[in-house]
VEXLOBA-260665 format. One record per residue (C-alpha): residue number from 1; residue in one letter; x, y, z. Coordinates in steps of 0.5 Angstrom, whole numbers, plus 500, padded with zeros to 3 digits. Layout:
N
<atom NUM; "A"; <X; Y; Z>>
...
% end
This chain:
442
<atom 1; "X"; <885; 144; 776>>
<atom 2; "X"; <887; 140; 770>>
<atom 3; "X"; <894; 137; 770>>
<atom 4; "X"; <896; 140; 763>>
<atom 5; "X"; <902; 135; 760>>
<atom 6; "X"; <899; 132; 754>>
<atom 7; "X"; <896; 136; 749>>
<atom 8; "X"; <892; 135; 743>>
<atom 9; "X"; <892; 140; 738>>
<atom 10; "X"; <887; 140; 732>>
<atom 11; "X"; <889; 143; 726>>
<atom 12; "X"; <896; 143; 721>>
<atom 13; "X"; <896; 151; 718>>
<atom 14; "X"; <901; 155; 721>>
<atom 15; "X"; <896; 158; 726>>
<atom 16; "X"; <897; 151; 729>>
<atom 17; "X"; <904; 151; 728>>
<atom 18; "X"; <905; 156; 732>>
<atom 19; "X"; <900; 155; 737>>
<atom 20; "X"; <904; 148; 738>>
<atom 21; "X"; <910; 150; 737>>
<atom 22; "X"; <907; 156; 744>>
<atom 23; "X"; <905; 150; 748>>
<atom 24; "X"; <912; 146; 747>>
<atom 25; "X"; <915; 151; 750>>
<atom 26; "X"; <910; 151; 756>>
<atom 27; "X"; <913; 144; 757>>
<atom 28; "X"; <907; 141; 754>>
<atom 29; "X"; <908; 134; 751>>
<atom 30; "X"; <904; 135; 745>>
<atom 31; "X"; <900; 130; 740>>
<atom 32; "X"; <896; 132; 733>>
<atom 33; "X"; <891; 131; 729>>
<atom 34; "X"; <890; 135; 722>>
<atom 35; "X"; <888; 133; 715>>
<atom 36; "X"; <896; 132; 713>>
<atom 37; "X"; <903; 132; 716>>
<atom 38; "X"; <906; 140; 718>>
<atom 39; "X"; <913; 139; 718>>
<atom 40; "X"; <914; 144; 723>>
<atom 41; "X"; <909; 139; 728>>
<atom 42; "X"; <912; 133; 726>>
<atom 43; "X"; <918; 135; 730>>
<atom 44; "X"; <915; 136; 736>>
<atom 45; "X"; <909; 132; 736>>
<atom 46; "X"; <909; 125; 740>>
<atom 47; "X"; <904; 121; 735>>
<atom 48; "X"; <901; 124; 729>>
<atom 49; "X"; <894; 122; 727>>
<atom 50; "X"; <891; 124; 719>>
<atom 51; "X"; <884; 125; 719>>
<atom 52; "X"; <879; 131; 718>>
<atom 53; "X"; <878; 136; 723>>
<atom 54; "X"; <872; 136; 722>>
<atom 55; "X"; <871; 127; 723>>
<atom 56; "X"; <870; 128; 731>>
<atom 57; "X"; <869; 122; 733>>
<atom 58; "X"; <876; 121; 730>>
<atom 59; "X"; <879; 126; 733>>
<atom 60; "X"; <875; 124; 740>>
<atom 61; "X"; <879; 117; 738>>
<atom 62; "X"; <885; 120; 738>>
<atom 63; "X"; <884; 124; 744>>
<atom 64; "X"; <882; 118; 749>>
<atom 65; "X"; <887; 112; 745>>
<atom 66; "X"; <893; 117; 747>>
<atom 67; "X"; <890; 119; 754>>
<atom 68; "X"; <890; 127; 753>>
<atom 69; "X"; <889; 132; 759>>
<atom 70; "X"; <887; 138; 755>>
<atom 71; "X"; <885; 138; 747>>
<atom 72; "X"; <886; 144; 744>>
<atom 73; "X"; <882; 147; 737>>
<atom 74; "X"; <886; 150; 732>>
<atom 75; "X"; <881; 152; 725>>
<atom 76; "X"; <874; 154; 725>>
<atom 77; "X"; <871; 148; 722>>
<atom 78; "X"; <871; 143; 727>>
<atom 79; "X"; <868; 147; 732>>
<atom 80; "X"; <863; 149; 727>>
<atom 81; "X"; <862; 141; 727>>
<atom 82; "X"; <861; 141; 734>>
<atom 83; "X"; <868; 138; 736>>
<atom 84; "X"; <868; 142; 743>>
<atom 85; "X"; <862; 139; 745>>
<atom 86; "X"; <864; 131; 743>>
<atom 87; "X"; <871; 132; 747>>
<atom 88; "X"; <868; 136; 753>>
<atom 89; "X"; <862; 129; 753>>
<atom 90; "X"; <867; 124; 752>>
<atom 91; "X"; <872; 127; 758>>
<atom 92; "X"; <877; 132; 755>>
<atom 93; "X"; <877; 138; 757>>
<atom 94; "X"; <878; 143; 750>>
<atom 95; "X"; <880; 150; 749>>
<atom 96; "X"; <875; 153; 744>>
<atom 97; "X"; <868; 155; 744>>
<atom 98; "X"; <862; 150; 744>>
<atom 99; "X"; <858; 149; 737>>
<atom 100; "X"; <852; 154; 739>>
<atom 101; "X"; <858; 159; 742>>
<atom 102; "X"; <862; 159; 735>>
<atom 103; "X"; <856; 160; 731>>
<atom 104; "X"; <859; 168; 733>>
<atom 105; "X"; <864; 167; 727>>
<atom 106; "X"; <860; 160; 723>>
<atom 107; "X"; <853; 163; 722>>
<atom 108; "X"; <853; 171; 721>>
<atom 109; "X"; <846; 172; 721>>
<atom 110; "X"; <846; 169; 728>>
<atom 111; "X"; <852; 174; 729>>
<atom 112; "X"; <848; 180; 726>>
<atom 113; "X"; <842; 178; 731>>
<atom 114; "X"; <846; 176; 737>>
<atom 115; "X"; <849; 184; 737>>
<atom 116; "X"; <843; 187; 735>>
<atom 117; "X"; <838; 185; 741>>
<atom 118; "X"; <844; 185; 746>>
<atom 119; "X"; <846; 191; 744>>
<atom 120; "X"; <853; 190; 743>>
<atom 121; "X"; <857; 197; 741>>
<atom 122; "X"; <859; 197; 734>>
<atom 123; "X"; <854; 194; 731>>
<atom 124; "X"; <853; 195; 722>>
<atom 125; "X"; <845; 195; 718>>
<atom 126; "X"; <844; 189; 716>>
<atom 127; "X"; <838; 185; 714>>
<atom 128; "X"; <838; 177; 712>>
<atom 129; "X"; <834; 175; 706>>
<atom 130; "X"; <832; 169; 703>>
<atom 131; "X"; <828; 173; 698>>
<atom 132; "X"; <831; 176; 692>>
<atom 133; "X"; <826; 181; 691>>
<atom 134; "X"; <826; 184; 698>>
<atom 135; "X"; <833; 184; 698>>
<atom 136; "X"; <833; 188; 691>>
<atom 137; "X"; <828; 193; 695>>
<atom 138; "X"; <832; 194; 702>>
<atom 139; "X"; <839; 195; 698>>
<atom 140; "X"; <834; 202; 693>>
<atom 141; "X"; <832; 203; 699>>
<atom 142; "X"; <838; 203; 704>>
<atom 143; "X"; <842; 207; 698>>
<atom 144; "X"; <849; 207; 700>>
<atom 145; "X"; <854; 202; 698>>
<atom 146; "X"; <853; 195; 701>>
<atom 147; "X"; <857; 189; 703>>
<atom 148; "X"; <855; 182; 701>>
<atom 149; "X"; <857; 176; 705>>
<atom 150; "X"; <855; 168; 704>>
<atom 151; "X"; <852; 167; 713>>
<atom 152; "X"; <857; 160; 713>>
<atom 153; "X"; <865; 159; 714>>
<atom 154; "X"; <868; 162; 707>>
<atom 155; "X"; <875; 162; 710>>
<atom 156; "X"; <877; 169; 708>>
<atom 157; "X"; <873; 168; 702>>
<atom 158; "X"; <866; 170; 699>>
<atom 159; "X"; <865; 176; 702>>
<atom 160; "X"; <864; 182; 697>>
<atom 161; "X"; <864; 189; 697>>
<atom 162; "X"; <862; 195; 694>>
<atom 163; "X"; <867; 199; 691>>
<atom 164; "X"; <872; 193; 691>>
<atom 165; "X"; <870; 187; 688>>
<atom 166; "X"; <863; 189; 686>>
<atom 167; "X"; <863; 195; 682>>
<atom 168; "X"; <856; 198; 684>>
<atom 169; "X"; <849; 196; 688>>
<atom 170; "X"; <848; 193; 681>>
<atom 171; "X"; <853; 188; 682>>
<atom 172; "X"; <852; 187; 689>>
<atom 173; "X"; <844; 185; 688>>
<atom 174; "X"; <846; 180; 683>>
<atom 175; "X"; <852; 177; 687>>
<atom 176; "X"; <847; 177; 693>>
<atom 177; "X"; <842; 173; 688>>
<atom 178; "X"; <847; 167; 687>>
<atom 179; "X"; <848; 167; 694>>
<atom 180; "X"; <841; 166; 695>>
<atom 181; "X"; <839; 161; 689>>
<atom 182; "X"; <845; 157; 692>>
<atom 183; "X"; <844; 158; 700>>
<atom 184; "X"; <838; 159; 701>>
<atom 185; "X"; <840; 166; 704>>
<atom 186; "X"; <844; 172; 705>>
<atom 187; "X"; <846; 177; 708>>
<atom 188; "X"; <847; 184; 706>>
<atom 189; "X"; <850; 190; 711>>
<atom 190; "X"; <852; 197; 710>>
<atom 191; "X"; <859; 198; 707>>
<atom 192; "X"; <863; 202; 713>>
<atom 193; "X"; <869; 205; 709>>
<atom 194; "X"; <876; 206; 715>>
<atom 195; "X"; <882; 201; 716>>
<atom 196; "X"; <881; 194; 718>>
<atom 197; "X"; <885; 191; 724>>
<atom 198; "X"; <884; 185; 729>>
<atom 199; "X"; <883; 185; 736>>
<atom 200; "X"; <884; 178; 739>>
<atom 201; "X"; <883; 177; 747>>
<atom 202; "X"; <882; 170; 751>>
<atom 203; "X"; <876; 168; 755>>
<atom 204; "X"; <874; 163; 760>>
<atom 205; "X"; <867; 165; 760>>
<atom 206; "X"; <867; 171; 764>>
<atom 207; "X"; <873; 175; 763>>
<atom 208; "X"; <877; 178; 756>>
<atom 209; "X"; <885; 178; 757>>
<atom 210; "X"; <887; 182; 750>>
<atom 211; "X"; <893; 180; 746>>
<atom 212; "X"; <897; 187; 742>>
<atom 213; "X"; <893; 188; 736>>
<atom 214; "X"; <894; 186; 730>>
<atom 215; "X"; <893; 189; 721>>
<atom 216; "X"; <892; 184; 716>>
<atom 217; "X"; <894; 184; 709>>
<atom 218; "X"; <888; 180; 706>>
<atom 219; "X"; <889; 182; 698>>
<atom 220; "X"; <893; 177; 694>>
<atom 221; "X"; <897; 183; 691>>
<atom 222; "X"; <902; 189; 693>>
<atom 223; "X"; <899; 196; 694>>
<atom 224; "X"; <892; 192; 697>>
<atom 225; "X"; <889; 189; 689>>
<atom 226; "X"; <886; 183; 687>>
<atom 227; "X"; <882; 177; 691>>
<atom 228; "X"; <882; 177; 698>>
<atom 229; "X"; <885; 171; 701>>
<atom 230; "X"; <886; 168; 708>>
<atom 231; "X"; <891; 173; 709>>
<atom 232; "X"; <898; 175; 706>>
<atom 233; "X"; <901; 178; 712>>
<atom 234; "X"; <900; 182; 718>>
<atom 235; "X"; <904; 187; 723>>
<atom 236; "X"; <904; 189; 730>>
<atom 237; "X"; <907; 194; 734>>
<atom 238; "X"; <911; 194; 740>>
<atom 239; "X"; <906; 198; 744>>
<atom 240; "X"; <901; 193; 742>>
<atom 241; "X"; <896; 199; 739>>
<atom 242; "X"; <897; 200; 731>>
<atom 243; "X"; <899; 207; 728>>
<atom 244; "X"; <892; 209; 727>>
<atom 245; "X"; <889; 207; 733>>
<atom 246; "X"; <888; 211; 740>>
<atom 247; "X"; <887; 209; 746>>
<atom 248; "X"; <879; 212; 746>>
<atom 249; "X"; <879; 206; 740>>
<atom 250; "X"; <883; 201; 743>>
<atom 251; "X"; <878; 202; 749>>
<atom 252; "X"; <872; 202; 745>>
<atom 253; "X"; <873; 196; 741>>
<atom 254; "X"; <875; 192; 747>>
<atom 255; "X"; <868; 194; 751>>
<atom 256; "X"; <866; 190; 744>>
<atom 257; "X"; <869; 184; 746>>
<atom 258; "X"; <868; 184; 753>>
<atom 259; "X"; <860; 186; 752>>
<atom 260; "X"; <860; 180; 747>>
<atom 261; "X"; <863; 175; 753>>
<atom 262; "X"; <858; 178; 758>>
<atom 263; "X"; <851; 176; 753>>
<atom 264; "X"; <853; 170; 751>>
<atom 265; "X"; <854; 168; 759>>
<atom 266; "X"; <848; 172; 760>>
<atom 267; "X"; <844; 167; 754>>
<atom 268; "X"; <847; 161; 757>>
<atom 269; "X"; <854; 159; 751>>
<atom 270; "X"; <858; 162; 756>>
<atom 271; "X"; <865; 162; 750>>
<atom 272; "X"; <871; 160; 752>>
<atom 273; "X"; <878; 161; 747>>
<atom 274; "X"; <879; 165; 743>>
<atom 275; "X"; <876; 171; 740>>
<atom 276; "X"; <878; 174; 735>>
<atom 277; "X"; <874; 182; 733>>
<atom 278; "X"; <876; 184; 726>>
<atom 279; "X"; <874; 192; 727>>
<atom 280; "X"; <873; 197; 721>>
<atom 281; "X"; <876; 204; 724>>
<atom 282; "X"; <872; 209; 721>>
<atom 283; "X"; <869; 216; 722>>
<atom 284; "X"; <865; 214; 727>>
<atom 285; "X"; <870; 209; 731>>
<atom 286; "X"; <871; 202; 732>>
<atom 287; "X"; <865; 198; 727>>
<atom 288; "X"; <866; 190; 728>>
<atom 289; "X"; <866; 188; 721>>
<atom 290; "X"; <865; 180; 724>>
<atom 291; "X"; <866; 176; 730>>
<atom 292; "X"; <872; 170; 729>>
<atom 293; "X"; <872; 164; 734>>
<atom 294; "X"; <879; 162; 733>>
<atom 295; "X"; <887; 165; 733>>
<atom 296; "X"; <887; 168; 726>>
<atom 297; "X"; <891; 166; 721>>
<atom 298; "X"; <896; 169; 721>>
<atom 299; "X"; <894; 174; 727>>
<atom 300; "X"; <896; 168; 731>>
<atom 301; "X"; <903; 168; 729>>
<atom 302; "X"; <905; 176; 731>>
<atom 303; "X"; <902; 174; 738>>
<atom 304; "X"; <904; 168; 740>>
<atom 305; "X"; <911; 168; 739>>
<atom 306; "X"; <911; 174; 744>>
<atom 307; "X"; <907; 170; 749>>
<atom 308; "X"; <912; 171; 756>>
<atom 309; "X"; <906; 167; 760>>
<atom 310; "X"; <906; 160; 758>>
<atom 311; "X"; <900; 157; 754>>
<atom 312; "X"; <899; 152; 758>>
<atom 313; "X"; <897; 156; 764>>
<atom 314; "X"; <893; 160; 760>>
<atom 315; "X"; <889; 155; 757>>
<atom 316; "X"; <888; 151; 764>>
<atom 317; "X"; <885; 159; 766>>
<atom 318; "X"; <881; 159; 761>>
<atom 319; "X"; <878; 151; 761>>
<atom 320; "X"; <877; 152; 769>>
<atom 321; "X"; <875; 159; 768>>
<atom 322; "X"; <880; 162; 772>>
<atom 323; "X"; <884; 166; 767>>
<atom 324; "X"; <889; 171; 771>>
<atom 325; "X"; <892; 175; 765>>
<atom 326; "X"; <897; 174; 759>>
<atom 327; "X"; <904; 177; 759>>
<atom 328; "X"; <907; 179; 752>>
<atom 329; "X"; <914; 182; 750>>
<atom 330; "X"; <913; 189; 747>>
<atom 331; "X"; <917; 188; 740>>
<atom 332; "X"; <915; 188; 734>>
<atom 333; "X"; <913; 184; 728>>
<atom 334; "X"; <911; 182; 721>>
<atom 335; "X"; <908; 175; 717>>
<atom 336; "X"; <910; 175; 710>>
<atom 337; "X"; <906; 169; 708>>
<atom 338; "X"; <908; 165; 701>>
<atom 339; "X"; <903; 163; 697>>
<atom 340; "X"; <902; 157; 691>>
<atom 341; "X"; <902; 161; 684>>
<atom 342; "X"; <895; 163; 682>>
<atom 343; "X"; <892; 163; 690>>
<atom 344; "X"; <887; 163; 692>>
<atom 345; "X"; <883; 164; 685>>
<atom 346; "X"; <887; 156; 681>>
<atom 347; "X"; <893; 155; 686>>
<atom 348; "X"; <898; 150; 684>>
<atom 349; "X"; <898; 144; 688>>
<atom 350; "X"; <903; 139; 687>>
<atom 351; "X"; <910; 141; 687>>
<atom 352; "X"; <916; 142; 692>>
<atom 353; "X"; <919; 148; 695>>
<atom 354; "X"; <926; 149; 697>>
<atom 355; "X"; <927; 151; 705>>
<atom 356; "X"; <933; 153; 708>>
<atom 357; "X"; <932; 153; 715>>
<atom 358; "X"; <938; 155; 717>>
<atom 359; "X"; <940; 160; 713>>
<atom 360; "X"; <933; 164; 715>>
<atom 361; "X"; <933; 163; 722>>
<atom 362; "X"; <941; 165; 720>>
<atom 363; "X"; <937; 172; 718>>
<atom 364; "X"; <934; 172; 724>>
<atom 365; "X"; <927; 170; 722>>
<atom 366; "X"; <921; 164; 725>>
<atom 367; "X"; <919; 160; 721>>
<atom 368; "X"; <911; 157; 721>>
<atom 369; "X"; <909; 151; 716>>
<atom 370; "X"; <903; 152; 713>>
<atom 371; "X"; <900; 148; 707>>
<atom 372; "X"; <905; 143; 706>>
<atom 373; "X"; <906; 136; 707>>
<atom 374; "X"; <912; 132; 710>>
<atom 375; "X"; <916; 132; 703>>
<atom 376; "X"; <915; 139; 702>>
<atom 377; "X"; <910; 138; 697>>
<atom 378; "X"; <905; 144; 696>>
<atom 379; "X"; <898; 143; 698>>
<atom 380; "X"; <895; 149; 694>>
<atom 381; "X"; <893; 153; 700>>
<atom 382; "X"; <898; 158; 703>>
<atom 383; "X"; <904; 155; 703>>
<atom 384; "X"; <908; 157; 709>>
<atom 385; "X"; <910; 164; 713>>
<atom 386; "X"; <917; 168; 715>>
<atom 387; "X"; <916; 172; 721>>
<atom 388; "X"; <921; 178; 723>>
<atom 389; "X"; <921; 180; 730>>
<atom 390; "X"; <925; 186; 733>>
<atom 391; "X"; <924; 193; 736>>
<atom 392; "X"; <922; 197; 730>>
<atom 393; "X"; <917; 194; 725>>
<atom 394; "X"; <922; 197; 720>>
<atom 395; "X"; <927; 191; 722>>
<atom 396; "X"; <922; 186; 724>>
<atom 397; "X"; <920; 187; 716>>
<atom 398; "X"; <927; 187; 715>>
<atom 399; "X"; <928; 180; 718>>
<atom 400; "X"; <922; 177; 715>>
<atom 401; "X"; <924; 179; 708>>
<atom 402; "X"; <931; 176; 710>>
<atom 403; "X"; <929; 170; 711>>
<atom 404; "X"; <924; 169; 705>>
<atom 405; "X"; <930; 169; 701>>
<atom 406; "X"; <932; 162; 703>>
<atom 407; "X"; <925; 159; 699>>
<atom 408; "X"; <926; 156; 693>>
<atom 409; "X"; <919; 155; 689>>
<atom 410; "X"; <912; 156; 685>>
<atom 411; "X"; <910; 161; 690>>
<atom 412; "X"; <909; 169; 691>>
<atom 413; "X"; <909; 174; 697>>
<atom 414; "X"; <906; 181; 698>>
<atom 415; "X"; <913; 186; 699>>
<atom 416; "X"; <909; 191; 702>>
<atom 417; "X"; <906; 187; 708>>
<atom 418; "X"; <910; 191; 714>>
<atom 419; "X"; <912; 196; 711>>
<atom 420; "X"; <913; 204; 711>>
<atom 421; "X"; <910; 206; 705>>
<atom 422; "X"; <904; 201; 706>>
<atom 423; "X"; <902; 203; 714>>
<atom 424; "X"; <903; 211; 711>>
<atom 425; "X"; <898; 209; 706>>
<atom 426; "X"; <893; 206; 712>>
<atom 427; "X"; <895; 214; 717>>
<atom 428; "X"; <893; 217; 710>>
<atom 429; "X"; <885; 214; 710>>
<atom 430; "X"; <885; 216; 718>>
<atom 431; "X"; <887; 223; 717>>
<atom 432; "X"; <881; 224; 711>>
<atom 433; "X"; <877; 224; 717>>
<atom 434; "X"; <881; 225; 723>>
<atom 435; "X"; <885; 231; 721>>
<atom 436; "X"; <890; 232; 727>>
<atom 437; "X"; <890; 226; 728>>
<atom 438; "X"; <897; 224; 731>>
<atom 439; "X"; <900; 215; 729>>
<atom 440; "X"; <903; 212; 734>>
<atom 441; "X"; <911; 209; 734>>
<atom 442; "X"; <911; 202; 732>>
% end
């Protein structure tokens, strides 16, 4: 068994804010590394080192010089960098999946292949191309609207779709073709047409233990326009399903989830962490749009605070592989994320915002730090998140935007994210196909 007491987290974001904040709370005496100061870690941190999440050697330095029980990695770049493997080897035990096993989320031509020869429900039509020829071909022949992605980590970003950032099959040959001529390859799936969520469950290898599911907001602006982003905002519901979602998909997804665990032991990267499923409901079910091998941002922080088993003992679970089980409140919650000016297209950088801690935990609301340096200072990424807690998602959206009032600065948020007129838009899209279909209360 590991003596869990000091604990190293990777990572600065407001993910990493709340898996901190998370572990303190189990009574984890707690040391960072990220690429800059998190006001909110500064706090709780014991030493704060700077470096690149992706420097691991540094980070294997930080671990060992202040003798830490347990690592635990926040972002997916390290873990593409092989960060897991490097502090297993140096004898740190860490709560993440292993370079090979991350390569669920950082290489998706691996992830396509992977569900395809295990035969992993959910599955899309893909190809993968390094031939810009062939790849006009396969998308004439497949005929119905496509998407595009580049097969690396692209933070949110990147990705394209027919319909939304590509106007025709024209345009998405011609995006794929950049891709190609910059990356050697690319991949082009079917487009699969529904509403997205995220289900997000822990695993020590061998077993999933699921967390409440979660919508995300990814367009940068209200009423589902513009860019897509890291994630503007995000809900959850006190029963832990989504409005649209029944218990039959529920069930369905998760058999996704815990029949990916069972191949990748079956293969030899047993994956321990995190595993985050991000699902397109449509007519035929759940489809998973893509693996993720890490808390999401901002998933992260509508599960987290509800967390009533310690992190601690679920992180010891699952680096022993004896994960027993995850006990979550049953309230709701929104995640209002601010963002710079001009995110995620020309972010501002540079200038300070005005937070009025007091007066937003006065309206009742979390605050998790973000891309912020110590001075408050804009770094260019999302900024910082307000979450509302509550048993009505209606007064968890209230909360949130309470609490959001007491920000000064160059920075905008989505209004809608959590509220009633936007979820209704979502039941809307199901009851296109689904015609008796009944939403859940949240």
């Amino acid at each position: 068994m590991v003596k869990l007491m000091k604990i190293l987290l990777v990572g600065g974001g407001g993910r990493e804010h709340a898996i901190g904040e998370a572990l303190v709370k189990a009574g984890a005496e707690l040391y960072v590394v990220s690429r800059h100061r998190n006001p909110g870690l500064l706090r709780f941190a014991g030493e704060y080192g700077i470096a690149k999440e992706t420097d691991v050697g540094k980070v294997l330095e930080f671990a060992l010089n202040w003798g830490v029980d347990l690592a635990f990695i926040g972002p997916e770049a390290p873990l593409d960098a092989g960060v897991v493997d490097v502090l297993w080897e140096g004898g740190i035990p860490a709560i993440g999946p292993s370079k090979d096993a991350a390569k669920l989320e950082t290489d998706k031509a691996f992830a396509r292949a992977f569900m395809e020869r295990n035969r992993i429900p959910g599955r899309k039509l893909f190809q993968v191309f390094d031939d810009p020829s062939r790849m006009r071909a396969w998308i004439d022949d497949f005929g119905g609207p496509v998407v595009v992605k580049p097969l690396g980590l692209t933070g949110g970003k990147g990705v394209k779709v027919v319909g939304y950032q590509l106007r025709d099959n024209g345009e998405a040959k011609a995006y794929a073709e950049e891709l190609i001529e910059r990356d050697g390859k690319v991949l082009v799936e079917e487009r699969t047409d529904g509403v997205e969520f995220t289900f997000q469950v822990f695993s020590d290898g061998r077993k999933a233990v699921p967390m409440p599911l979660v919508q995300d907001y990814p367009h940068a602006y209200e009423g589902d326009e513009g860019p897509i982003t890291g994630g503007m905002g995000s809900y959850s519901c006190a029963g832990h399903l989504l409005p649209f979602i029944t218990r039959k998909d529920y069930e369905r997804a998760f058999e996704t989830l815990k029949a990916t665990i069972r191949a990748m032991r079956k293969e030899g990267t047993p994956y321990r962490g995190i595993l985050y499923g991000q699902f397109m409901l449509g007519k035929d079910g759940p489809v998973l749009i893509e693996y993720n091998a890490r808390f999401g941002d901002p998933e992260a922080m509508n599960v987290l605070p509800l967390l009533r088993t310690p992190l601690t003992e679920i992180a010891e679970g699952m680096v022993d592989g004896n994960l027993k089980g995850a006990k979550f409140e049953e309230k709701a919650t929104v995640v209002k994320y601010l963002a710079p000016k001009g995110y995620p297209v020309n972010p501002l950088r540079g200038t300070r915002l005005e937070v009025d801690e007091e007066a937003i935990v006065g309206e009742g609301a979390r605050l998790y730090y973000a891309s912020l340096d110590e001075n408050f200072t804009i770094l260019g990424s999302r900024a910082l998140a307000v979450v509302g807690i509550a048993d009505s998602l209606e007064e968890a959206e209230r909360i949130a935007s309470a609490g959001i009032k007491h920000v000064h600065g160059e920075v905008f948020y989505r209004r809608d994210v959590g509220t009633e007129r936007s979820v209704e838009k979502r039941i809307r899209v199901i009851r296109e196909f689904r015609r008796d279909f009944e939403p859940n209360p949240c």
